[in-house]
N, C-alpha and C positions, 0 to 999 in steps of 0.2 A: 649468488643470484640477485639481482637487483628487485628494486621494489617494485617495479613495475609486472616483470615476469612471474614474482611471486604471487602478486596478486591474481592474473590472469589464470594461473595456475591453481589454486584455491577457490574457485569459482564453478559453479555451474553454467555460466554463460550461453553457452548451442542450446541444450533441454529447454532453459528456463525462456530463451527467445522467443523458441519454434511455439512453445506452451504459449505466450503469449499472442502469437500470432494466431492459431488457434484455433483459440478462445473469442478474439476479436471476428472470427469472421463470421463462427459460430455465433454470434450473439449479435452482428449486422444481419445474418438470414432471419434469426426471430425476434428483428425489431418491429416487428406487427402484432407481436403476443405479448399482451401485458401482465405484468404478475401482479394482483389485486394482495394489498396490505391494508390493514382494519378491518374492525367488524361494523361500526356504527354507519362508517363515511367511507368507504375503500378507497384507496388510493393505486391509482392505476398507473404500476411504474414498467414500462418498456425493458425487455433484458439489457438494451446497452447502457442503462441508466443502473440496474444494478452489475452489469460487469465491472465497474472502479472498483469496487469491494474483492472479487478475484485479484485483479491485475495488480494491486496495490500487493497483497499480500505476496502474490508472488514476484513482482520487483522488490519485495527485500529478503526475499530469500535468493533471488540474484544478486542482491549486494553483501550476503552473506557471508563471512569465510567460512571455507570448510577445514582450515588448519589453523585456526586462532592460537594455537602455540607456537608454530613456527612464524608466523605474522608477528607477534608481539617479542620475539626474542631474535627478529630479523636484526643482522647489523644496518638498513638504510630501512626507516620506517615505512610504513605504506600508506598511511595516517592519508595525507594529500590525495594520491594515486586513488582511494579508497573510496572518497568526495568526487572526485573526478569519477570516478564509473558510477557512482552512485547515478549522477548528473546526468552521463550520461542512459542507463538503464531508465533514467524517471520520462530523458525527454523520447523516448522509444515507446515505453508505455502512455506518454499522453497526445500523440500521434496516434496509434490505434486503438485508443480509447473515443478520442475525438474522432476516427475514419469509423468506429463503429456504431455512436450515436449521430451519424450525419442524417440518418433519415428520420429520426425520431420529430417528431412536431407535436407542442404542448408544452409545459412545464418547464420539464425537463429536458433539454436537448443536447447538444455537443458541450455548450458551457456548465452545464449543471453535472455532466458527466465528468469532465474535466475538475471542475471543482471539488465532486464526490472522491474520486481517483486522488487528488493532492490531500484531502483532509482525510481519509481513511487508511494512503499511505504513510501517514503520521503518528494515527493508531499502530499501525500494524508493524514500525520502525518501533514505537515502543512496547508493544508487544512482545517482538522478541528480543530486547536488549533486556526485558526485563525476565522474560522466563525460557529464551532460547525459541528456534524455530519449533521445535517438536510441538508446543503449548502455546507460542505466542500466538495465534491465528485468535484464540478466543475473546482476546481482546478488540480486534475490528470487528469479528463477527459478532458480540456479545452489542455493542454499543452501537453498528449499524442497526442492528435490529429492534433493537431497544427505540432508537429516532424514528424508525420507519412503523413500530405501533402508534408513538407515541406522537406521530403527526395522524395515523387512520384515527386517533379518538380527537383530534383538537384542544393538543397540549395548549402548544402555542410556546412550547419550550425550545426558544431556537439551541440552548446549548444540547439539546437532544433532536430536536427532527431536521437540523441546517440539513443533511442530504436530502429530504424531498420536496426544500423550498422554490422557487420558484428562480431561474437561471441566475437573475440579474439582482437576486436580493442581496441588497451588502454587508449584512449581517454574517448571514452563510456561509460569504467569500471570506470574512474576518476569523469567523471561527476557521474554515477549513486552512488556512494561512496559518493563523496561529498553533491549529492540532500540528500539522506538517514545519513550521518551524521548531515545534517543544519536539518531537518524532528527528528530527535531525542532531540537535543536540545530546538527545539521548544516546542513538545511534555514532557518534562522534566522540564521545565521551570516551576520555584513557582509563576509566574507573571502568568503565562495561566492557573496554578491550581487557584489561587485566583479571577483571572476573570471569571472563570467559576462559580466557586464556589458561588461569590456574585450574579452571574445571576441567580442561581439557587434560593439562599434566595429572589430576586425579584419577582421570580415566581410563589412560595411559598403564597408570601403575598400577592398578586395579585389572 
């Protein structure tokens, strides 16, 4: 079986789409209903401004293998192939990330959403390289949420509230680039493919 076929084959791809689409459309209908964050100062953020935090987690659970033993003990690796769907699955998520914050006005809009969506896919890529999908989710969701108090009291801590800063801030884009490039490397990493991989042969035998 070639590397390509194997990977397509190991994949949730169709579910994990449809989910994606959605999610998006759902969350462009109640871009008029803002979900208020803090107690002092609320912070009035639009659903399509918190759907990057959905969509992130579930495009790496689209980029996930579901046979990380037969992947890592393939005769032509899939290593490449792997990056390549990632790429693609991320530029599909930030296309109806971006079609779902297009009405939003304030703050937050298409680029903030776009921004949230790449730096919390970053999380969420090291999330589960580090604890598998079952558990990695806690990770985006633990640290989004944590930014989103910690901008309703006026931290002022961009390493914690960069997703509700304002589109164009370039601090935000820094971090979110940087979360989503350390989130890649993880993810890419032959050390997270072999430890998955041997979990899986434990599970196997077990």
């Amino acid at each position: 079986m070639s590397g390509l076929r194997l990977l397509l084959k190991s994949r949730r791809t169709a579910p994990l789409l449809l989910a994606l689409a959605a999610i998006a459309v759902v969350s462009r209908e109640l871009s008029g209903q803002p979900l208020f964050i803090g107690a002092s100062q609320p912070i009035p953020l639009p659903w399509p401004a918190v759907l990057p935090a959905i969509t992130a987690y579930l495009t790496a659970t689209a980029a996930w293998s579901t046979q990380p033993l037969l992947e890592h003990l393939a005769e032509r690796r899939v290593d490449l192939y792997d990056l390549l769907y990632l790429t693609a699955v991320v530029s599909i998520g930030t296309v109806l990330v971006a079609w779902a914050a297009q009405p939003i006005i304030g703050d937050i809009t298409e680029l903030g959403a776009i921004r949230n969506y790449l730096g919390l896919l970053g999380y969420s890529l090291l999330g589960a390289a580090a604890f598998g999908l079952a558990m990695g989710w806690m990770i985006p969701t633990t640290l989004f949420t944590t930014g989103l108090v910690a901008a309703g009291t006026g931290s002022g801590l961009a390493a914690l509230d960069w997703p509700a800063r304002h589109d164009t801030e370039p601090t935000s884009w820094a971090i979110s680039i940087t979360l989503l490039a350390i989130g890649l490397v993880a993810f890419a990493s032959p050390t997270r493919r072999r430890f998955h991989a041997l979990r899986a042969a434990r599970a196997e035998q077990d």
